[in-house]
N, C-alpha and C positions, 0 to 999 in steps of 0.2 A: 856792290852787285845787288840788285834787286827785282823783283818778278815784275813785269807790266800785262797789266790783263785791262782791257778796256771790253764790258760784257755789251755784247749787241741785245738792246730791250726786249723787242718782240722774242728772239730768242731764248732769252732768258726766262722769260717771263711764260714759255711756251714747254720749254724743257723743267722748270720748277712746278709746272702742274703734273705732268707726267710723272716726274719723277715722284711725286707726294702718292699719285694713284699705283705707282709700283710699290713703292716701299709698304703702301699699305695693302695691299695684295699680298707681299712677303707676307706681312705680320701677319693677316689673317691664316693664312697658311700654317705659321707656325704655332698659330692655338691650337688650329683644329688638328695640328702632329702632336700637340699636348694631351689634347681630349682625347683623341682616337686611340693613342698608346696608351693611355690610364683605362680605357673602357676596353681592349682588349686582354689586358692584364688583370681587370677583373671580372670579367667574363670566365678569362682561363681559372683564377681561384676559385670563380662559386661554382663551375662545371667538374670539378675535381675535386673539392669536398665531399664531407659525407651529406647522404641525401636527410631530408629533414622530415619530419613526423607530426607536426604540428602548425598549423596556422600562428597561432602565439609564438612559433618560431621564427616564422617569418614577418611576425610586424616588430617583433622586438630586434632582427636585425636591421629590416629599416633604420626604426629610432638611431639604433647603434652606428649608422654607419656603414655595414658590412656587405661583404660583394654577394649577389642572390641572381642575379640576370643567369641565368640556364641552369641555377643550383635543380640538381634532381628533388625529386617530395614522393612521401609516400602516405597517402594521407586516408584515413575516414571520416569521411564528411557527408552529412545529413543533407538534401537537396530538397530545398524551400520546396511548396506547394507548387509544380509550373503554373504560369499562365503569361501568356501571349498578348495580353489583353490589356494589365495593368501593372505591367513590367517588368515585371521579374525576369525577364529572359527577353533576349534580343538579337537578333541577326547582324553579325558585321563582315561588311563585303571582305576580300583578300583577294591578293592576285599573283603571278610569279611572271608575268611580265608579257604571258602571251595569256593566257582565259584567267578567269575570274570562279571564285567560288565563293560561298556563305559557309560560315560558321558560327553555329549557336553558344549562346553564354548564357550560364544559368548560376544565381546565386544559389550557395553552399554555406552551411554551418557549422561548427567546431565546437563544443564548450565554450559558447558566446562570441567567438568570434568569424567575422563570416567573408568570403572574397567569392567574387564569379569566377566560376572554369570553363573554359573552351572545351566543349564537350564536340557534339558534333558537325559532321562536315559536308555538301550537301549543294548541289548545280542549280543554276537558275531555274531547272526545270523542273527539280523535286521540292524548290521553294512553296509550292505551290501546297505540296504536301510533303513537305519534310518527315529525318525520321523522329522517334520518339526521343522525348525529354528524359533524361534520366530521374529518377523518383526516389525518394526514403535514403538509405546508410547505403554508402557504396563506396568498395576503394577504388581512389582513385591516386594513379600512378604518372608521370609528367612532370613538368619543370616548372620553375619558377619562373616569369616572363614580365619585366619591369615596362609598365607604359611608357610609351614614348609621345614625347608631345606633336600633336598634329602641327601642317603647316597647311601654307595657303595654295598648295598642289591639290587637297583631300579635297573632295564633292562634299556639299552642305548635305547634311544628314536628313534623313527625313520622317520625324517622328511617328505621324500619323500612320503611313504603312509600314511602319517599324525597321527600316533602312537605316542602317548607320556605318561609317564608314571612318569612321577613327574611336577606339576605343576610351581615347581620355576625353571625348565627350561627354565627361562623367556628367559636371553639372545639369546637360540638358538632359540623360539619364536617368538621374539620381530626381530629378524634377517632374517627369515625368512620371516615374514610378513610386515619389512622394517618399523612399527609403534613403535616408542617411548615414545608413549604421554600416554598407556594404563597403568592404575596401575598397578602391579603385585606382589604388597608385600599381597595383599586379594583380597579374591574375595566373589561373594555373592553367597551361596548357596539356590537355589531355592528353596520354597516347594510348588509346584503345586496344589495341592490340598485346599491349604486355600486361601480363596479370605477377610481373613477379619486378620489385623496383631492383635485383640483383639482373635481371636480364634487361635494365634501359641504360643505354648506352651513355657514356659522355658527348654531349652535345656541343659543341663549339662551332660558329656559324664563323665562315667565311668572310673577315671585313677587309676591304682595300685599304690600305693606309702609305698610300704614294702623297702623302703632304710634305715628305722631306725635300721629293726631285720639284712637285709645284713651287716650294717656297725658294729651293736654291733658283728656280727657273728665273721669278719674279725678281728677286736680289741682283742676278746674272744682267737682266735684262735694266735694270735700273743701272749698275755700273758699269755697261755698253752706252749706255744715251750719257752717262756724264764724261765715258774719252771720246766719244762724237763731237759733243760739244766742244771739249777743249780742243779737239784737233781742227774745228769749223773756227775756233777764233784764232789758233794759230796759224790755221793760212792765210786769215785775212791780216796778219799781222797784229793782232789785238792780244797776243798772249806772247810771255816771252820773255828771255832773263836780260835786262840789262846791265851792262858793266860801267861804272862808275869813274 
């Protein structure tokens, strides 16, 4: 006894592309169930730790390693000179999916170490004349907020009227205002409104993480086309156990 399968070319040869495009549809699915459950796991560790005090806190966890995306901070920090002019500070758009708003970044210092914070926040129409820069020692209260890399959805940024639109356009940033020395893998997101880091909440932002039903879809969908296939060549008689 033995199987006889005689595979119809086109067929085969029409179903083995597909199936290559699902399988790797699964697979891609299944990294990004990797990524996304590692990144909201440590989200949830740096949001539930204790809040941190110091910038040299937060670049030595970098190096380290350790989760910081939402960790709270309670920091004094010195606020460079503003100017608008020659970079120190910069507008970057934001949106929540129906309007748009500007928010100013202002580099900040620590006993030598320095990162920009998302101070204030501010309509197309008070672009115009925004509010004021923060100046000199001021605590500031807010979270740790790790850059994310741009992609090719974001508008080219536009130096000259100081428009930018994704933050880890450090280099053209950092080029333009001729400063090296400022962090720009995070920055601290301000919340103005609390003056005390025992009244800022824990932060944990809402991520979708449906890559498990995406990838079982994809998988599903791949071992649907290969019993199509085998049922299309066993009615033409092309598949089949013969007895000896």
């Amino acid at each position: 006894m033995k199987i006889k399968f005689k595979p119809m070319l086109g067929l085969t040869i029409a179903v083995f592309i597909c199936l290559c495009i699902l399988l790797t549809l699964g697979t891609w699915q299944y990294k990004r169930l990797i990524w996304k459950t590692a990144l909201i796991e440590q989200i949830n560790e740096a949001a539930h730790n204790q809040p941190l005090s110091h910038l040299a806190q937060i670049n030595a966890g970098l190096t380290n390693g350790e989760a910081l995306d939402f960790r709270r901070v309670s920091l004094d920090l010195n606020f460079i000179e503003p100017s608008m002019n020659n970079g120190n500070a910069f507008h970057l758009m934001r949106s929540n999916g129906k309007s748009f708003s500007w928010r100013l970044y202002q580099p900040a210092v620590q006993n030598g170490d320095a990162a920009y914070v998302a101070t204030r926040e501010f309509t197309e129409i008070q672009k115009e004349k925004p509010p004021a820069m923060l100046v000199g020692e001021r605590k500031i209260i807010g979270y740790v907020r790790l850059v994310q890399k741009a992609n090719w959805t974001i508008p080219k940024s536009k130096p000259k009227i100081n428009r930018w639109f994704a933050f880890n356009a450090a280099p053209e940033i950092l080029n333009w205002q001729g400063d090296n020395n400022i962090q720009t893998s995070y920055y601290i997101d301000h919340v103005e409104q609390v003056s005390d880091i025992n009244d800022l909440p824990v932060l944990i932002p809402e991520l979708r993480n449906n890559h498990l039903d995406y990838m079982l879809t994809w998988y599903s969908f791949a071992l649907i086309l290969l019993i199509i296939y085998a049922l299309i060549h066993k009615k033409n008689g092309r598949l089949g156990i013969e007895r000896s």
